[in-house]
N, C-alpha and C positions, 0 to 999 in steps of 0.2 A: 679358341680360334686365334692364328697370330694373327698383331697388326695388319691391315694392309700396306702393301708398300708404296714407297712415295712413289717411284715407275708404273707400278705397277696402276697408277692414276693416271699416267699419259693419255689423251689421245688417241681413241682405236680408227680415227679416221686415216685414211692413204697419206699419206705425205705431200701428196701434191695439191690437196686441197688445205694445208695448213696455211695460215695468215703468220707472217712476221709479227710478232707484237713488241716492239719494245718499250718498257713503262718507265716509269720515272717515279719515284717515291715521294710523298709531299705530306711534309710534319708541319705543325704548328702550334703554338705555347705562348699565351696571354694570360697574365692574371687577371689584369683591366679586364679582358674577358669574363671574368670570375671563373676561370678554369681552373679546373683539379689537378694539384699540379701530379700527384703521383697518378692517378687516372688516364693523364693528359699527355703526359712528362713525353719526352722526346726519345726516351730510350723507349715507354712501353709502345709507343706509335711502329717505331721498330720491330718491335718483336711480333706485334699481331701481323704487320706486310710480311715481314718473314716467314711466320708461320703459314701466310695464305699460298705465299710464292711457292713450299715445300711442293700444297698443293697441286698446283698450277706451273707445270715445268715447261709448257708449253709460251711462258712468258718468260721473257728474257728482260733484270732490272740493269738498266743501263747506267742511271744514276740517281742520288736523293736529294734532295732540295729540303731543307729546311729555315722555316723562323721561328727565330724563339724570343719571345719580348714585341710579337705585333699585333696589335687588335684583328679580329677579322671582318671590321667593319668598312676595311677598303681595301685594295688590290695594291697600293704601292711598298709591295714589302720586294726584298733583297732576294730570297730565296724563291718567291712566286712569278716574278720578272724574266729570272733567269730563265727556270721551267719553261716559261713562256716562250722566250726567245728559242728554247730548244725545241719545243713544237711547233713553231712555227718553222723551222729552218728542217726538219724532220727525223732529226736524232731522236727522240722520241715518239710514240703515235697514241700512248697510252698513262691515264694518270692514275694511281693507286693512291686512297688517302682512307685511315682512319674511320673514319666516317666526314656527312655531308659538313660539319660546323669547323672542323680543320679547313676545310677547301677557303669557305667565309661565314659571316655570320650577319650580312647586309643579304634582306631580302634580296629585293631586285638583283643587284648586280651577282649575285651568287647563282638565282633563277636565270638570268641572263647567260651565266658561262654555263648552265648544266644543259636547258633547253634549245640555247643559238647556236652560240660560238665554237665549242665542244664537236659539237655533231656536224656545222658546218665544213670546223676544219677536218674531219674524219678522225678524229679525237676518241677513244675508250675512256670513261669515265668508270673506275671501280671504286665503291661505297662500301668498305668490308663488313663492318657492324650494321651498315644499315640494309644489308644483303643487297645492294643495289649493283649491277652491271651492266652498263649501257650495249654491248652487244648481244646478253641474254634475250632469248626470241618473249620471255614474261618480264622482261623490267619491266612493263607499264605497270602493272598488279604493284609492284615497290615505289617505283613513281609516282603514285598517287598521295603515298604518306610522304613525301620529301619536301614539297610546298609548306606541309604545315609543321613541318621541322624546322623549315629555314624561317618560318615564321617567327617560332617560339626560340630558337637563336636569336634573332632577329630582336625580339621584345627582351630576351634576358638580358642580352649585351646592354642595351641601352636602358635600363631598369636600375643593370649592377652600377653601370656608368652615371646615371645621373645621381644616385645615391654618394658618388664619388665625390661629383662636382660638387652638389649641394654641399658637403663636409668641408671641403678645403676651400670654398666659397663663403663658410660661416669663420674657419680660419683666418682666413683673407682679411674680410674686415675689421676682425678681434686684433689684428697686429700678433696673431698667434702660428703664422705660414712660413716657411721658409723651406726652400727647394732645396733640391738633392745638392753636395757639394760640389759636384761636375756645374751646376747653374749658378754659384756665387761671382757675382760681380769679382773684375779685375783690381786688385786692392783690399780685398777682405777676405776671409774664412767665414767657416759657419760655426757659430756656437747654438749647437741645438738642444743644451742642457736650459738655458735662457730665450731662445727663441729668437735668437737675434744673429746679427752679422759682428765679427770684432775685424778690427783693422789689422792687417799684414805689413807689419814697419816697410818691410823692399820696395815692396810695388805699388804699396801707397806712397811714400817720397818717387817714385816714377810718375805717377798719375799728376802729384803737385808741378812736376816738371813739364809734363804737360802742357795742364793748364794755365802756367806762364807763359810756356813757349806762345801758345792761343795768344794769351792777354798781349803779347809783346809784337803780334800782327802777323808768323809764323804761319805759312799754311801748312795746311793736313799732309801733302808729302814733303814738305820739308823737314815736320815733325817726325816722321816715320824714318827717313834717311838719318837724321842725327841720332835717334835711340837707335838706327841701326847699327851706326859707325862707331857707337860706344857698343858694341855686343851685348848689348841690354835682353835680357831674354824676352819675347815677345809672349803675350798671355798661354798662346797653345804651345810654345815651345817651354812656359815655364812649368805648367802644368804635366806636362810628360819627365820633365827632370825632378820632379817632385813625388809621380809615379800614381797621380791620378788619373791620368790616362796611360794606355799604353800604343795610342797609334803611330803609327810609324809618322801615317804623314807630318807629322809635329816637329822632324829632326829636326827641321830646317826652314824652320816658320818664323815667319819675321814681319815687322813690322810694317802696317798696310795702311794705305790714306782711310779704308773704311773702320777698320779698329780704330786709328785717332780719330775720326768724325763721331763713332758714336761714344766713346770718352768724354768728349768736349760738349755732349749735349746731355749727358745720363745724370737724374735728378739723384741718384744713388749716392752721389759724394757730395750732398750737402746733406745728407740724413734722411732722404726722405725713402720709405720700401715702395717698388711701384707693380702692380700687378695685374693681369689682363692686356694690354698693349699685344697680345697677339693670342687669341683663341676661335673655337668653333663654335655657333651658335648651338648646334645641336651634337651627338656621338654622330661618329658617319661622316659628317661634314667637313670641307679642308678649314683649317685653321686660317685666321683673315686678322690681318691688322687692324689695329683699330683707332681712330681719331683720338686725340690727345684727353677730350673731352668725357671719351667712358671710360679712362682708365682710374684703377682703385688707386688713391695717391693713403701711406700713412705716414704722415711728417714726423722727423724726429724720432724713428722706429730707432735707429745704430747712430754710434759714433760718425760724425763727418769728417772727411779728409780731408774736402776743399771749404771755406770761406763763402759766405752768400755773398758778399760785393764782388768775389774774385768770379765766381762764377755766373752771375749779371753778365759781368763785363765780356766775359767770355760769348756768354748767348748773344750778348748785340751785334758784338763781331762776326759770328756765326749768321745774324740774321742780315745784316748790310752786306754779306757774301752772296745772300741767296738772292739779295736784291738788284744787286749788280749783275747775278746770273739773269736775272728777269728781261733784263734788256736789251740781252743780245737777238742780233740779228736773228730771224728764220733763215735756216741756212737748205741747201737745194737737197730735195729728197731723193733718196736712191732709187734706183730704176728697179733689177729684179733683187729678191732677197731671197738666200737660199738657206739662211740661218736656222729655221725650222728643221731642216732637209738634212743634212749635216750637223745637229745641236747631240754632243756626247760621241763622236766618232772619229774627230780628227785630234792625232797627238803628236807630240812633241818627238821625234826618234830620238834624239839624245838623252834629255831628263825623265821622259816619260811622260810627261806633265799634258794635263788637257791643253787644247790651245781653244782659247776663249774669242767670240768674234767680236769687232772692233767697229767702228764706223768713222771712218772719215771725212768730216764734213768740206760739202766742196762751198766756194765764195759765196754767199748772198746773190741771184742773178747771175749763176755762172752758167755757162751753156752747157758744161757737163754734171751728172748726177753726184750725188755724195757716194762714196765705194764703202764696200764693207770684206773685210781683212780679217783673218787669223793670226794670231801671234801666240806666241810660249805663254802660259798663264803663270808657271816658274821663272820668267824674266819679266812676267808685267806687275807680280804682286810682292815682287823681290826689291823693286825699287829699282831695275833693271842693273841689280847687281850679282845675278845669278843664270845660267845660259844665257843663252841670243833669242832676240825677236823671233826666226823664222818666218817673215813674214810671209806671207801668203794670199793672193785676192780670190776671193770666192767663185770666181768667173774662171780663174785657172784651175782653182779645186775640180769644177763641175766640168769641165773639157777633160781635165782629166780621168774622172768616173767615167764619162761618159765615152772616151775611147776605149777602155780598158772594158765597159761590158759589150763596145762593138765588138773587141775582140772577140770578147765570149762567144758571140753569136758565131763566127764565123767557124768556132770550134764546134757548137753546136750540131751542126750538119751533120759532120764527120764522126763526133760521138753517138748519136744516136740511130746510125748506119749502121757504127759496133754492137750499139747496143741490141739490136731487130738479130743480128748477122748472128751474136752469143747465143741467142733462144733457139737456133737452128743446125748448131753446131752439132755434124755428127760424135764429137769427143765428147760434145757438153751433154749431150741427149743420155749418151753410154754411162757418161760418169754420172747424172742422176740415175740412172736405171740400180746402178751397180750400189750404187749411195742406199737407197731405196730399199733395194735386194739384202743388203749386208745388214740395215737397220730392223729389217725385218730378222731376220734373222737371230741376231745377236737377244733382241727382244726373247726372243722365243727360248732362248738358250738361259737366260737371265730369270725368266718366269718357272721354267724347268728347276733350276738351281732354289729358286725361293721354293719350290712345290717340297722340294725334298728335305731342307728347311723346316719347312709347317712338317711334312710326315717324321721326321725325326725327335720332334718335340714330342707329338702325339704318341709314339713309341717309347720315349723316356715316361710318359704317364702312364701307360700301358707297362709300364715293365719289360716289357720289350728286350732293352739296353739299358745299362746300368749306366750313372752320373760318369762315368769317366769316359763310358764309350762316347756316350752324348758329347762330351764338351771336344772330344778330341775332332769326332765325325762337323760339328758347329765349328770348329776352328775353318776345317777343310773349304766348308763349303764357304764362309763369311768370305774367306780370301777369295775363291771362286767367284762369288757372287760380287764384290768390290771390282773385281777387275772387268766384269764386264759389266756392270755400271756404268764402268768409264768408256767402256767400249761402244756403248751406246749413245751416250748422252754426246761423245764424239761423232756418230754414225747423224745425230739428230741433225748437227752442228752441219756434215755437209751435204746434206740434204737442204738444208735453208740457206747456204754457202750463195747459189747463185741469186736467188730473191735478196736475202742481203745486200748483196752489191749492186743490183738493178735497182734496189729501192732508193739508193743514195742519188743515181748516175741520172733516176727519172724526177727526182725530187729537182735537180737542179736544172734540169730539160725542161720540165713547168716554167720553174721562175725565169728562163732564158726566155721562152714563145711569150708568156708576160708582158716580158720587157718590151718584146718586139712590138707589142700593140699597143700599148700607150703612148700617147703625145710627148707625155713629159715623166722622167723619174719620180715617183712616189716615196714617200717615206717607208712606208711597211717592207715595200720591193729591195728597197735601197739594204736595208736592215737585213733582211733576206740572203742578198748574195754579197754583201760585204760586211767582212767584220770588224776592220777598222782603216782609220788614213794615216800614214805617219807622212809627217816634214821632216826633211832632214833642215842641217843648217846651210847649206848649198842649195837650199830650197828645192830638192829633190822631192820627187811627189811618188810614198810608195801606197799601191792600192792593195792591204791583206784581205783575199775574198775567204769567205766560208767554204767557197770549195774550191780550194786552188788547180785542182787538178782533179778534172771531171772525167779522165782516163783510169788514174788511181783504181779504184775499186772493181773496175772489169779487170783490168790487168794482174792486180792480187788473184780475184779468181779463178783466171785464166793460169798463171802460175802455178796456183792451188792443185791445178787439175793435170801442169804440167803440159799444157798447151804451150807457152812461153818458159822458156828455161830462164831466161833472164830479162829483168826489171831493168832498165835504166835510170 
C-alpha cells in the first residue's frame, strides 16, 4: 500500500467551519536542567514540530521561538516573553512544543500557564510526545498524566540543581572555585590550570589609577570622565576588543560612576575571592543579594593589585560620602508615577538607546511635587558625551498615549462598520463560494492523480508494465500531482483569506472597547496596542502602535478579491 499522503490528511470538514490556527514553535535547552542534549538539542525539537506540522496542514507555523542555555524553572527567558508578547497581541493563537518540560519545569507556574492562562486567553496548547492537545474533545484522558509529569520535572530539575550547588558550594570554600572567564573581575584573567586569578599588567595599572584618583578625594564621575577623555577602554568595551564577548552593545561602552563605585569598594584587589554576594535560596527562586555578613570571603586566594592601607583609605572616603548622603534633606514626593506604565517602551529616536526615567527632586517644603523625566540612557551613562538628553516629562509622555489612542477610538467606529459591511458583501459572499468550490475541486483532481499513482505501482508489481513504462508514466503524474498541490494549498489560503484579515482588524477592535472602559491605561493594555515610544531630539513624541493601521488587512483583502484596484 503507498504512503498516505500528506493532503491527503487535510481536513474533510466544509471550509467554512475551519478555525484559523496560527502556532508559534517553542524550543528549549538547559543543561542545568540535566537535559539531554542530543535528545533535547534544538535542532531535534525542530524536526519532531516539523514532522507534526507535515501532518496537520490545517495549522499554519507563523514563527519559532527559542532558548537555549535557560532553566525551565522560571518564565523570564528571551525567547518565551517574546512568544508571549505575540499571544497576546494575537499573531499567534497556538503553541506547539516538544513536549510539557520545554514549555517549564516549575510545578505550579507551568500548571498555572497549562490550566489558566492558556485557555483563558483562547490559547491551543500542543504536547507532541506527550500526545496532548488542548482543543482535542479527549485531552482530559492525557491531562491527567501531565500534573505528574510536571511533577517529576519539577523534582529532577531541582535534584540535578542542588547536586550542583552542593559541588561548587564545597568548591567555594576549598579556595578551589572560579567562574567562567566572562565573570573575572576587571584587572585579572583566569588561570584555571591553578585555580586562581593572575593579574592583567593594562587594566590593573588602570584599577591603581583609580584608586588614587578615590584616595585623592575624586568622585565617581569625575573618575569616569578622566578615563574617558584618555580613551581608556572601559571593562565591556575591552572585553569585546579582546573577543570575549561579541556584543554589539559594547562598541561604545564607556566609563560609568557605577563601574568606578563598584571598583572602589570590591575586596578583589586586595587578594581576597568573594562568593555568594548574590544568589537564590532555593532552584526556582530569583537570585537576592546578600548582606556583607553571608558572604564566603577567601583571603589571600590571588595576587593583589591594590595595597591594604590604599584601600582603607579608599573605603573611609567612600564611607563619609554615604554619610554625608545621609543627611540631606527629604525632599517633596512626586504626585503620580507612571514609571511602571512605561518601564522598557520609550526610546531614544536617534541612538536608539532605552531612555531611563529620572526624578527630579523638587526643594524640601516646596508646594510643587518632585517630577519624574526621561532622558537618553546613551547621554546619561556616556558622561553626557554622547547624544542629547531628550528630555521628556512623564505627564507629557502620558497625554500623549493618551491622545493617540483617542484617536484610535475614533477610528474604531468606522472600522468596524467595514468590518460587519465585509461579511455581507455580495463580492465577498461569491468569491468565498467560488474559493470553496475550486478547493474542492482541485482536492478531488489531486486525490484522482495520487489514485493512479497507487494503481500504477500496483501494476508495476503485477507485471502489468515494465520498470520503464512505470517510471516514465510516475514522472507524468509526480509533475501532475505537484502542480496541483500547489493549487490547492493556494485554494486553502483563500478560502481563510477573509477570517485572516478579520481576525487581526477584531483583535484590535477588543483591545480598542477595552480601552474605552477603563478609568485609567493599564500596563498589559498599554503593551497591547503599542509597541514602542520614540523622543526625538526636538522632543518630538512619536507613538509606534502594533497596529498602525487597522484598515490595512480588510483592504489587502478586498484587493485580493479585486474589490479595490488600488491601495493607497
Amino acid at each position: 500500500m503507498a504512503r498516505k499522503s500528506r493532503v491527503n490528511r487535510l481536513k474533510e470538514a466544509a471550509p467554512e467551519e475551519e478555525i484559523l490556527i496560527l502556532a508559534g514553535e517553542y524550543g528549549r535547552l538547559s543543561v542545568e536542567d540535566g537535559d539531554d542534549i542530543e535528545q533535547n538539542s534544538i535542532g531535534n525539537q525542530q524536526k519532531i514540530t516539523l514532522h507534526y506540522l507535515e501532518e496537520h496542514p490545517e495549522i499554519k507555523l507563523v514563527d519559532t521561538y527559542y532558548d537555549n542555555g535557560y532553566t525551565g524553572m522560571n518564565y523570564e527567558r528571551p525567547g518565551f516573553i517574546r512568544m508571549f508578547k505575540d499571544l497576546k497581541s494575537g499573531r499567534i493563537n497556538c503553541v506547539i512544543v516538544k513536549d510539557i518540560s520545554r514549555l517549564g519545569r516549575h510545578f505550579v507556574m507551568t500548571s498555572e500557564f497549562v490550566e489558566r492562562t492558556f485557555p483563558e486567553m483562547g490559547v491551543r496548547l500542543i504536547c507532541i510526545n506527550d500526545s496532548y492537545d488542548s482543543m482535542d474533545g479527549n485531552a482530559d484522558a492525557s491531562a491527567l498524566t501531565m500534573p505528574l509529569k510536571m511533577v517529576m520535572n519539577d523534582y529532577y530539575v531541582k535534584d540535578i540543581s542542588n547536586k550542583i550547588r552542593s559541588s561548587i558550594s564545597a568548591k567555594m570554600t576549598g579556595g578551589e572555585f572560579i567562574p567562567a572567564a566572562g565573570s573575572i573581575p576587571y584587572g585579572y584573567v583566569r588561570n584555571a590550570e591553578f585555580t586562581t586569578y593572575d593579574i592583567d599588567p593594562e587594566p590593573a595599572e588602570v584599577v591603581k589609577k583609580i584608586y588614587q584618583l578615590r584616595a585623592s578625594g575624586e568622585s565617581f564621575n569625575a573618575i569616569a570622565r578622566i578615563l574617558n577623555e584618555k580613551n581608556i577602554p572601559s571593562p565591556g568595551k575591552l572585553r569585546l576588543l579582546r573577543g570575549i564577548t561579541k556584543a554589539k552593545k559594547y562598541e561604545n561602552a564607556l566609563w560609568i560612576r557605577g563601574t568606578i563605585r563598584k571598583i572602589c569598594s570590591d575586596q578583589v584587589y586586595i587578594g581576597n575571592r568573594i562568593h555568594g554576594k548574590v544568589k537564590r535560596d532555593k532552584v526556582g527562586l530569583e537570585k537576592k543579594r546578600r548582606n556583607e555578613e553571608e558572604w564566603q570571603v577567601i583571603e589571600n586566594a590571588h595576587p593583589a593589585i591594590i595595597s591594604v592601607p590604599l584601600y582603607e583609605k579608599v573605603q573611609q572616603i567612600n564611607k563619609e560620602e554615604l554619610q554625608r548622603r545621609g543627611k540631606f534633606e527629604h525632599r517633596a514626593e512626586c504626585g503620580n508615577d507612571y514609571r511602571d506604565l512605561f518601564r522598557g517602551m520609550v526610546f531614544c529616536a536617534e541612538c536608539q538607546s532605552p531612555m531611563g526615567a529620572g526624578k527630579g527632586c523638587a526643594r524640601p517644603n516646596a508646594k510643587t511635587p518632585s517630577r519624574i523625566f526621561y532622558d537618553c540612557n546613551g547621554y546619561r551613562y556616556s558622561a553626557h558625551t554622547q547624544c542629547s538628553s531628550h528630555y521628556v516629562r512623564q505627564e507629557t509622555l502620558m497625554q500623549a498615549v493618551t491622545d493617540t489612542l483617542n484617536q484610535q477610538i475614533q477610528v474604531a467606529v468606522d472600522v468596524e462598520q467595514l468590518a460587519d459591511r465585509l461579511k455581507r458583501m455580495p463580492k465577498v459572499v461569491c468569491y468565498q463560494n467560488d474559493a470553496e468550490n475550486h478547493y474542492a475541486s482541485v482536492s478531488a483532481k489531486r486525490k484522482n492523480v495520487e489514485a493512479k499513482m497507487e494503481q500504477l505501482l500496483i501494476e508495476l508489481t503485477q507485471k502489468v508494465i515494465d520498470r520503464r513504462e512505470y517510471d516514465y508514466m510516475k514522472k507524468q503524474y509526480a509533475k501532475k500531482y505537484e502542480e496541483l498541490l500547489q493549487e490547492e494549498t493556494k485554494a486553502l489560503s483563500d478560502i481563510r483569506a477573509k477570517d485572516a484579515a478579520l481576525s487581526v482588524t477584531e483583535k484590535w477592535l477588543d483591545a480598542i472597547k477595552k480601552y474605552q472602559k477603563i478609568p485609567s491605561i493599564e500596563r498589559g493594555l498599554l503593551e497591547l496596542l503599542v509597541a514602542r515610544i520614540e523622543i526625538s531630539e526636538d522632543r518630538t513624541i512619536k507613538i509606534i502602535l502594533n497596529y498602525e493601521d487597522p484598515y490595512q488587512p480588510i483592504l489587502e483583502f478586498l484587493q485580493r478579491i479585486e474589490v479595490v484596484k488600488d491601495v493607497s
